[in-house]
N, C-alpha and C positions, 0 to 999 in steps of 0.2 A: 571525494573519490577521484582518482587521478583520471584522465582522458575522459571524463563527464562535465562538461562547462550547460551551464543555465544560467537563463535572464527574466527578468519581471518579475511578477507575482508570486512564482515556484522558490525564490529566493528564500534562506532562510533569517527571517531578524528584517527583512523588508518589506516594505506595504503591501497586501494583497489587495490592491485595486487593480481593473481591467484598465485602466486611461496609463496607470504603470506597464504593464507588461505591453500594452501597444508604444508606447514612445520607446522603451528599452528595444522593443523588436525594430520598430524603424530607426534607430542609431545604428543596432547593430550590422544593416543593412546598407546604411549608408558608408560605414566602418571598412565590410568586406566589399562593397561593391563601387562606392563611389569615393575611395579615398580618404574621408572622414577620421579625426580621431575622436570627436564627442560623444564622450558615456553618459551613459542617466547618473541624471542626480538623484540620486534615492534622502537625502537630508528635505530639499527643500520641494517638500511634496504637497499642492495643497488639498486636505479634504474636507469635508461636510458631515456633518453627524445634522440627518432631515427630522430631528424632536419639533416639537412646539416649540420651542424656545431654543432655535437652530446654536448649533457650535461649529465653526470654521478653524484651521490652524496652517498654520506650513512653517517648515523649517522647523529649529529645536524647541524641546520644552526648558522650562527653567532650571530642571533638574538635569537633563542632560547637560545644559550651557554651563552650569558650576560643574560638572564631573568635568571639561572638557578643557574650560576655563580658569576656575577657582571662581570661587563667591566672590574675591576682592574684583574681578576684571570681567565682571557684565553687571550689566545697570538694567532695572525694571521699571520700564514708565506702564503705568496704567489709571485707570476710571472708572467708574460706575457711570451710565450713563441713561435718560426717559427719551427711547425716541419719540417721532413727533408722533407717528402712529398708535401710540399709545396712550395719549392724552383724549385721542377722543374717544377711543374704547374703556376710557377709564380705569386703564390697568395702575398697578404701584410703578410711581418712579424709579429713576435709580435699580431696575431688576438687570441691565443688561450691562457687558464687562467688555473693557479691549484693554489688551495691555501686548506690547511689544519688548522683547528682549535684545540688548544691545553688547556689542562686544569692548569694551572699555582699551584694549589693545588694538583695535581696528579702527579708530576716528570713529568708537559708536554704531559701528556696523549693524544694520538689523538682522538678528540670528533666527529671530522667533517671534512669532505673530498669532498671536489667540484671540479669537471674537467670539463672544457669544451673544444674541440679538439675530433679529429680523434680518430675513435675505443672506446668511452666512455664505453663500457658495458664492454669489457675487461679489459679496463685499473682498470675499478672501483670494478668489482668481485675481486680481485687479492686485493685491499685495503682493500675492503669489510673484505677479510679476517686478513687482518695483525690487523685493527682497532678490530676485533672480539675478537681475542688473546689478547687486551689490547695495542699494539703496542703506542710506546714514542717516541719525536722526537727525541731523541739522539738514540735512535734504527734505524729512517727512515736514518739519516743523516751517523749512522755507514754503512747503507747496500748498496754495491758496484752498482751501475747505472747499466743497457742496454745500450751500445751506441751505435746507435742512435736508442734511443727509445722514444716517449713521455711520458711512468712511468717515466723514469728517473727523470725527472725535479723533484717528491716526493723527491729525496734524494740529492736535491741540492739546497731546499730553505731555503734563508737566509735573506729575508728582511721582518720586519714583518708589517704591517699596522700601526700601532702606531708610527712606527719612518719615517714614509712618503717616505723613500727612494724611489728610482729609481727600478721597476720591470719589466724593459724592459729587455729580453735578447740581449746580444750584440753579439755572435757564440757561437760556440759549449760548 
């Protein structure tokens, strides 16, 4: 509708979270009042789905990143992975997944970041931001691991979906 502008949450096709419509309000603020040009980024958002077996994400899915990209110019590195917490509860290895999506026209650009595993809101604020910065998988892959930590597994994958490999962890 002409002469009707809205931000955050009320958007429509944009994330309805509260932590959204507060930063979109305080840009917008800083926009009319303090000189500012920076807009929310509504792509690289991160959230949390709080299941038993937590899901974190930000920025694109795989299916967007081909609609945006083409399949030929983004690359999927992912894993299966046992945290360590779960060896002593005796749960099945291998139930937990991270895999990041890369822009192949971008030096590898990280687009898209999916966890699912223990602590998703932490592990995925922490990406949230590297992804924000523009973070590269040759950047992920330079940056020294946690051990044992579940981020870790970000700077230790190597098989991408296109070559079918085996993404089962086999130890540490």
């Amino acid at each position: 509708m002409p002469h009707i502008y809205a931000i955050g949450d009320i958007l429509e096709g944009k994330w309805e979270l509260t932590p959204v419509a507060i930063q979109a309000g305080k840009l917008l603020a800083r926009r009319l009042y303090g000189g500012s040009t920076l807009k929310c980024d509504y792509i690289n958002v991160p959230t949390t789905i709080f299941t038993p077996l937590e899901y974190g994400c930000c920025g694109l899915s795989e299916e967007k990143a081909t609609e945006l990209y083409g399949r030929d110019n983004i690359e999927v590195f992912h894993m299966l992975f046992w945290p360590l917490e779960f060896t002593v509860a005796n749960r099945d290895n291998n139930r937990c997944y991270g895999k990041i999506i890369c822009n192949k026209l971008d030096s590898d650009r990280v687009v898209g970041f999916h966890y699912l595993g223990p602590n998703a809101g932490e592990v995925t604020q922490g990406f949230s931001a590297a992804i924000k910065c523009g973070a590269t998988k040759d950047q992920l892959d330079a940056t020294i691991g946690i051990h044992p930590t579940c981020a870790e597994i970000f700077t230790m994958l190597e098989v991408t979906k296109s070559s079918g490999g085996n993404i089962t962890q086999a130890g540490c």
